[in-house]
Legacy VTK file of the C-alpha trace (Angstrom):
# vtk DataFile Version 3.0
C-alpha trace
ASCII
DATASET POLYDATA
POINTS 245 float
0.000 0.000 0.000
1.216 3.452 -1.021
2.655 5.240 2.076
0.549 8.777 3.373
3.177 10.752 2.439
3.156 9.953 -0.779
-0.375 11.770 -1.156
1.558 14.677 -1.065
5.062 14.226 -2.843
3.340 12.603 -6.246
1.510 15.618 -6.402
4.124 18.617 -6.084
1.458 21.038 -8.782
-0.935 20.773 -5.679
0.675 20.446 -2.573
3.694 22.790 -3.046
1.611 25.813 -3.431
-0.553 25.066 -0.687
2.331 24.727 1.570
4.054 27.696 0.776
1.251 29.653 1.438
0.679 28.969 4.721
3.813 28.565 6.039
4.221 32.232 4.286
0.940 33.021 6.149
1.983 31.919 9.137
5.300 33.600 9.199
3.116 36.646 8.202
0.682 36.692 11.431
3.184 34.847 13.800
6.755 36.181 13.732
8.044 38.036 16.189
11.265 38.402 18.363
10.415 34.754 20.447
10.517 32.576 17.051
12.631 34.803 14.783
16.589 34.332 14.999
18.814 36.071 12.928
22.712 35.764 12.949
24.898 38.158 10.344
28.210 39.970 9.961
28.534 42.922 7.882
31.417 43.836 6.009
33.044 47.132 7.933
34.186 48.521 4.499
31.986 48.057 2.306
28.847 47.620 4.205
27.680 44.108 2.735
26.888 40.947 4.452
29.421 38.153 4.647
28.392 34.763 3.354
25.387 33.080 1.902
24.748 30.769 4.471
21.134 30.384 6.248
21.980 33.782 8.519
17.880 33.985 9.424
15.355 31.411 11.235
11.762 31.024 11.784
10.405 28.572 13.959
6.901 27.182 14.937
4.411 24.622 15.476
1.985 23.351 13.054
-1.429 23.859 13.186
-4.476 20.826 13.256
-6.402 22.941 10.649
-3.680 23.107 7.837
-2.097 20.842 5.358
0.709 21.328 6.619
0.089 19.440 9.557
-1.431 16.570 7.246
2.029 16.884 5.923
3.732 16.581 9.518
1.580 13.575 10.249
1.921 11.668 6.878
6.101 12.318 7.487
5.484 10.631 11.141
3.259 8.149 10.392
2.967 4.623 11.537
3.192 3.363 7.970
6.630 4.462 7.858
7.564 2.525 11.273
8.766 -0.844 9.365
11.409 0.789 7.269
15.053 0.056 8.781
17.412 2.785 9.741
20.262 3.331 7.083
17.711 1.301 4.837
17.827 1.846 0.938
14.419 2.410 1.229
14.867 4.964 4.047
17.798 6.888 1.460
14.757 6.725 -1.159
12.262 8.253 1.061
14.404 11.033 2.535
15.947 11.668 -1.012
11.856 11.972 -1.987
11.076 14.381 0.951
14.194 16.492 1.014
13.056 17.217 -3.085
9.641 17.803 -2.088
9.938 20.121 0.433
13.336 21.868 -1.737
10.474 22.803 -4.491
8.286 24.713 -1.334
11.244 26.618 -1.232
11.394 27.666 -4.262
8.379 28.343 -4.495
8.276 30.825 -1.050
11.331 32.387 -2.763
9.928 33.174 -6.054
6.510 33.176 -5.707
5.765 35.111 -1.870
9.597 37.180 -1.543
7.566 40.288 -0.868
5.539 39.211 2.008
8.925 37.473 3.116
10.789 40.582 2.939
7.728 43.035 4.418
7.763 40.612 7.713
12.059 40.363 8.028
12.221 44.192 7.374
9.420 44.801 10.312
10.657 41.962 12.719
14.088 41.980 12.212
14.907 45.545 11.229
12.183 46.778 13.311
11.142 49.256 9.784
13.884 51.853 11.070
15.778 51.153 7.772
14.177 52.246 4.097
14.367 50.267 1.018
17.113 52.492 -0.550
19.693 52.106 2.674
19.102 48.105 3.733
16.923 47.221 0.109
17.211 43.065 0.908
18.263 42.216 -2.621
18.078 39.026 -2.024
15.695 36.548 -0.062
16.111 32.561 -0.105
14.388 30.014 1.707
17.068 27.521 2.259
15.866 24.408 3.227
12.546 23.447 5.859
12.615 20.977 8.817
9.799 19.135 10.434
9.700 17.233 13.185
6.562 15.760 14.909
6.919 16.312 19.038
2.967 16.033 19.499
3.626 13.084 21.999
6.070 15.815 24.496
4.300 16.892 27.278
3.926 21.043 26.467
5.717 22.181 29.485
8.746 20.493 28.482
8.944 22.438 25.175
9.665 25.763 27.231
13.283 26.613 29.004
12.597 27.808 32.487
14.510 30.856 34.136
15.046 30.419 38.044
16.299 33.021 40.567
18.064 32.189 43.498
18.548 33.993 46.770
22.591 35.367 46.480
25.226 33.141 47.795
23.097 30.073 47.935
22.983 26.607 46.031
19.858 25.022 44.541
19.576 21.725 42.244
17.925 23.535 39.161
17.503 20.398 37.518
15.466 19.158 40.266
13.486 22.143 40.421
12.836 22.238 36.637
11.568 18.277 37.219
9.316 18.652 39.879
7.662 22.231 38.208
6.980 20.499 34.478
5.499 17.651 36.406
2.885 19.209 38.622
2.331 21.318 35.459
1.194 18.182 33.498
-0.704 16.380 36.782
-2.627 19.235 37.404
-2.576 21.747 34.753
-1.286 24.633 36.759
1.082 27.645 35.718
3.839 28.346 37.402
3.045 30.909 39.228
0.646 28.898 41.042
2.967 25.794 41.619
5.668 28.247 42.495
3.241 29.805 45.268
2.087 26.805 46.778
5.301 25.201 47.214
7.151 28.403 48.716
3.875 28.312 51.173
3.862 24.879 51.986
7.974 25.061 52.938
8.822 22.803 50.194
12.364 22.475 50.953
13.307 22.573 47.537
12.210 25.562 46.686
13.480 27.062 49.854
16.493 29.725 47.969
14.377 30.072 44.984
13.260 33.850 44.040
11.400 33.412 41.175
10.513 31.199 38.616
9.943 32.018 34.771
8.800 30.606 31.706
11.749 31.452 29.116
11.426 31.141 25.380
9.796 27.965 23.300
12.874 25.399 22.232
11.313 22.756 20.904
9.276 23.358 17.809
8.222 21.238 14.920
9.161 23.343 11.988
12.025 25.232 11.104
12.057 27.723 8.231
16.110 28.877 7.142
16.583 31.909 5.208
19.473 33.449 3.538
18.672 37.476 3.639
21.457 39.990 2.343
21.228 42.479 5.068
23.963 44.632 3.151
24.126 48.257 3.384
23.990 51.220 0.998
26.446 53.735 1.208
24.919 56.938 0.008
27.398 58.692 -2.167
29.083 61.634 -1.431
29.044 64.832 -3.235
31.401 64.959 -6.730
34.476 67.257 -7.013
33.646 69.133 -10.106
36.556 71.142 -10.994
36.868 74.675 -12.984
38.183 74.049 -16.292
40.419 77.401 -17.526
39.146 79.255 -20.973
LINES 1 246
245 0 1 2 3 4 5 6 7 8 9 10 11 12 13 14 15 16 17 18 19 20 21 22 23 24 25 26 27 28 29 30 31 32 33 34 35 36 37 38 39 40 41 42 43 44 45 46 47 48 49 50 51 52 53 54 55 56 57 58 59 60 61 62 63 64 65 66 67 68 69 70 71 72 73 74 75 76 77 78 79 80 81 82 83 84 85 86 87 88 89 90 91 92 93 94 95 96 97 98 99 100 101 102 103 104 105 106 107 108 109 110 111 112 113 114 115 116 117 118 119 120 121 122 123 124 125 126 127 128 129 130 131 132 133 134 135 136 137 138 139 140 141 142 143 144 145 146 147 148 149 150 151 152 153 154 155 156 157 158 159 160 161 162 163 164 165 166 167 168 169 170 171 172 173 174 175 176 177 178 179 180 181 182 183 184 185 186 187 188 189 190 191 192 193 194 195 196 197 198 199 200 201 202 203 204 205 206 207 208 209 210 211 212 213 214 215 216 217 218 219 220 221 222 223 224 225 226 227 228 229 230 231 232 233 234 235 236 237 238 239 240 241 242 243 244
């Protein structure tokens, strides 16, 4: 029987437009400075960025109403459990997926660039720089990786920021444990586990200040772009000289 995923990679006229345009979508409604990385050096002469390496990132979690998440499942599914790691018939499948999801790529680069380039010049330039000094020449959506973490209990997709009282020693991995737990058990947030344990004397929690949920870590698709970031240099006025009569 023909695998799920296969629905969608023997018909790339279909399914590659559909997923570009919501993953452009969603990179539209949902980036911000949480799931939007950007790493880049610029030249100190000449003002242009270094490389063409994947210097941007844009990460999130599918969503039960899209095909993309038909997508996510089909690439996870159970069907797929019998083939053998290092497998010829793993290489095939991978080789399939990786040229799949290459042509949604393309297809964000060359089909959606400006909505790509309106969202990266108001998240990560923050619109303080116009067209003619940082113009983003070029855009490219480098490659796309999904991963399916649907059975991960949701608290344990978030890093955790802990305060201690000065001078004192706590076990943060214990601390981290016992929170993500009691989050899962009960459904608390935690604020409220925090509370409760500081009240009932938990001796655990005895030097801990404060407890915070830090930024999302574990997401289930990963967009890489390469964006030139270089700068225009505005020239200066020209030297005309006098010529003698």
């Amino acid at each position: 029987m023909k695998k799920k995923i296969y629905k969608f990679i023997d018909k790339p006229n279909k399914y590659v437009s559909i997923l570009a345009k919501e993953i452009v979508k969603t990179f539209k409604i949902e980036a911000n400075d949480e799931n939007v990385e950007y790493s880049f050096t610029i030249d100190g002469v000449n003002k242009q960025v270094k490389g063409n390496e994947a210097n941007t990132y844009f990460v999130f979690d599918t969503s039960g109403q899209t095909i993309l998440h038909d997508f996510k499942k089909a690439l996870f599914h159970k069907d797929l459990r019998h083939i053998k790691e290092g497998s010829k018939e793993e290489e095939n499948l991978m080789e399939d997926v990786r040229t799949f999801l290459f042509k949604v790529c393309q297809e964000m680069t060359y089909k959606h660039r400006d909505d790509i380039k309106k969202t990266i010049r108001k998240v990560v330039l923050g619109n303080k720089y116009k067209e003619k000094t940082v113009p983003l020449k070029t855009i490219e959506v480098i490659s796309i990786d999904i991963a399916d973490y649907s059975s991960v209990p949701e608290s344990y997709k978030y890093l955790l920021r802990i305060g201690k009282a000065p001078g004192k020693e706590i076990n943060t991995d214990e601390v981290i444990k016992f929170i993500q737990n009691r989050q899962e058990k009960t459904g608390q947030d935690i604020d409220s586990i925090f509370s409760i344990e500081k009240q009932a004397g938990n001796p655990m929690f005895e030097n801990v200040l404060v407890v915070e949920t830090a930024r999302k870590f574990l997401n289930e698709v990963s967009i890489y772009f390469f964006v030139d970031y270089s700068i225009i240099i505005p020239e200066g006025p020209k030297l005309v000289k006098n010529e003698e009569k």
